[in-house]
N, C-alpha and C positions, 0 to 999 in steps of 0.2 A: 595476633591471637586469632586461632581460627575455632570459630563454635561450630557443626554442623548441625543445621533443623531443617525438617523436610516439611514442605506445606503441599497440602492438595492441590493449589491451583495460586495464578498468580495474583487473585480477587484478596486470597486468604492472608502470602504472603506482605501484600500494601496493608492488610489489615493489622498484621503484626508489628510491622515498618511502624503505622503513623501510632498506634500503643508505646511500643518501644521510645520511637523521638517523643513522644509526650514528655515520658518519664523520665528522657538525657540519657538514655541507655542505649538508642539507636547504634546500627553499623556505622561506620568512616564511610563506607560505596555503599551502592544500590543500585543493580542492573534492574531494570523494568525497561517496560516501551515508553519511548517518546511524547506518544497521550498523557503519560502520566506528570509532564513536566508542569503545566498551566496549575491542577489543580492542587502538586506538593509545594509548588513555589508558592501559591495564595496560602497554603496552611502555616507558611515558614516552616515547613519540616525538609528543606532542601537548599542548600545555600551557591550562590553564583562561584563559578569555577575560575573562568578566564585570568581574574588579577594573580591567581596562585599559579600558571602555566607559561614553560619557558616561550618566546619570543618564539620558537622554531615548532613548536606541537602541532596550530591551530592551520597551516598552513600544507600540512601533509592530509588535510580531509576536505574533500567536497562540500564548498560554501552550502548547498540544496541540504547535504548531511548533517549540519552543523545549525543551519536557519531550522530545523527543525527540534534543535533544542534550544532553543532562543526563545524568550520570552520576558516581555517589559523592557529591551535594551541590554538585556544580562545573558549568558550561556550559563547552561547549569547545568550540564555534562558532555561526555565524548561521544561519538556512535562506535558500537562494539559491532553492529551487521545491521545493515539496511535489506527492509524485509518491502521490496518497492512492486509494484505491478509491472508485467510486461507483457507483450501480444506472444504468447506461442500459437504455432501453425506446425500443418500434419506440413512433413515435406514431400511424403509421396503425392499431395494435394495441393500444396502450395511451392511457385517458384521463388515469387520477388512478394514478401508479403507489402504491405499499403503502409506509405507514409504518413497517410492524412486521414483522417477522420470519414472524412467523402468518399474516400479510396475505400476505405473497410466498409462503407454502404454498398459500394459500387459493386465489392465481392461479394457481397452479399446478396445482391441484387442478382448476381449472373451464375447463383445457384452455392457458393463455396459457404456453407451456414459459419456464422460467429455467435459462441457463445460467450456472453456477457452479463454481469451479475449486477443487478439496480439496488442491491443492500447500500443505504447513503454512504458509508464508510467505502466498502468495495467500490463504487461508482463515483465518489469525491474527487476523483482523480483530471473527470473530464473537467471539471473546472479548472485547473492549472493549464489545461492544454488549450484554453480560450483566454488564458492568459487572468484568469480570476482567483481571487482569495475568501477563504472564513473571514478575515476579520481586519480592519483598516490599521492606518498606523499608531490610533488612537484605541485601539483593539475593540473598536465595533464592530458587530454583525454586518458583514456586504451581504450578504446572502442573497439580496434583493435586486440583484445591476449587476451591470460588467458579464465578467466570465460564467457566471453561472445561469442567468437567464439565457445567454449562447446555448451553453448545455443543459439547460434543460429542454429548448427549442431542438437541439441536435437528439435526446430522446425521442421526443413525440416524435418526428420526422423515422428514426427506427424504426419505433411500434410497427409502423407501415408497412416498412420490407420484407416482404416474405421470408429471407435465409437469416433473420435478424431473432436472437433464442434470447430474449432478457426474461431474467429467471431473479427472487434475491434469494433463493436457495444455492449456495456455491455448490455442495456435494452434487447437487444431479447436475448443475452444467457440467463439472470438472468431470463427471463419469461418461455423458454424454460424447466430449471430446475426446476421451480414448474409446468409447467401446461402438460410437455412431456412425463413424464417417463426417465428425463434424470437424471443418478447416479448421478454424480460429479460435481462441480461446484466453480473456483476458485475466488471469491469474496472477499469484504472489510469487517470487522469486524460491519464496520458502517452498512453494509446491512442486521443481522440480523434479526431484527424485521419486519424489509420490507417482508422477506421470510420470514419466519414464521406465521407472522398473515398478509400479504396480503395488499390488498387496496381496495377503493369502488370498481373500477375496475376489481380487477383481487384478486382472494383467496388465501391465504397463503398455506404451506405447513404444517402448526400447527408445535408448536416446539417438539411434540412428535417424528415426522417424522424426524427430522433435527438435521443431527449428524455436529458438527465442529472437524477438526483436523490440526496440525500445517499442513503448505505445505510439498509435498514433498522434499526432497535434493536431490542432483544429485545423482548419480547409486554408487550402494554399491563397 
């Protein structure tokens, strides 16, 4: 059976969700983000997936894909598109963009600006790349040790660098790297297109120009 309803936004739609499951009248699926797994699975308005999946399903997706809807030792759903960050670079400015962390200072340093967004969600990421977690296996707050003091310390050290653009507004870096001359720029995979061919608004960088590469990891 297919109903369609249209919601304003995805806030509205979760809101209609956990009404609906109150009442037993919820959908079978529920496409949302990955965020939203820790907090439906505590309401019990979302139920673990894995024991109902053939032997062969779990093994066609990306363990990093999949840890991502894991929670308490349970999965409790598939990934339908992983919306992940990556380093894009202008290529008429950049040859061989920076493996490492130190690398992307180092371009920065000798003039090639990076623009980078310190909103904690957009900038959570350098904690995996120091090899750090949110939450133990006992699902405490790490937040305090390990990978994220690294990155917090690989911040401050930033701040410093002259070619280094930390902004937590994403629109003005994202525009600044097409419209500035700015090298680097660490965005969503979802923004693609956006860069590239632009808007009424404001021109793309055409995707000839637009090189992508994984993000940096912390220092060799």
């Amino acid at each position: 059976t297919v109903k369609e309803q249209r919601f304003a936004d995805m806030d509205e739609m979760l809101a209609q969700f956990q009404v609906a499951a109150d009442a037993g009248l919820g959908p079978d699926l529920l496409i949302t983000s990955g965020q939203q797994v820790r907090p439906l699975a505590d309401e019990r308005l979302i139920d673990p997936i894995a024991s109902g999946l053939d032997e062969t399903i779990l093994p066609r997706y990306d363990p990093a894909a999949l840890d991502s809807l894991r929670y308490e030792d349970h999965l409790y759903g598939l990934p339908v598109t992983m919306d992940t960050l990556v380093l894009y670079y202008d290529t008429r400015l950049v040859t061989q963009p920076p493996t490492t962390l130190d690398g992307l200072l180092a371009e920065a340093a000798q003039g090639h600006l990076v623009a980078m967004s310190t909103n904690f969600i957009d900038a959570y990421w350098g904690v995996n790349a120091f090899g750090g977690s949110l939450f133990d296996e006992e699902q405490r707050v790490i937040l305090d040790r390990g990978g994220f003091a690294n990155w917090l310390a690989w911040l401050k050290d930033a701040r410093d660098v002259p070619g280094m653009l930390l902004d937590s507004n994403r629109e003005v870096l994202r525009n600044r790297f097409v419209e500035d001359g700015v090298a680097y720029y660490v965005g969503y995979t979802s923004e693609y297109c956006l860069l590239a061919n632009g808007t009424e608004e404001m021109a793309g960088k055409g995707a000839e120009n637009l090189g992508v590469a994984f993000k940096a990891a912390g220092t060799t």
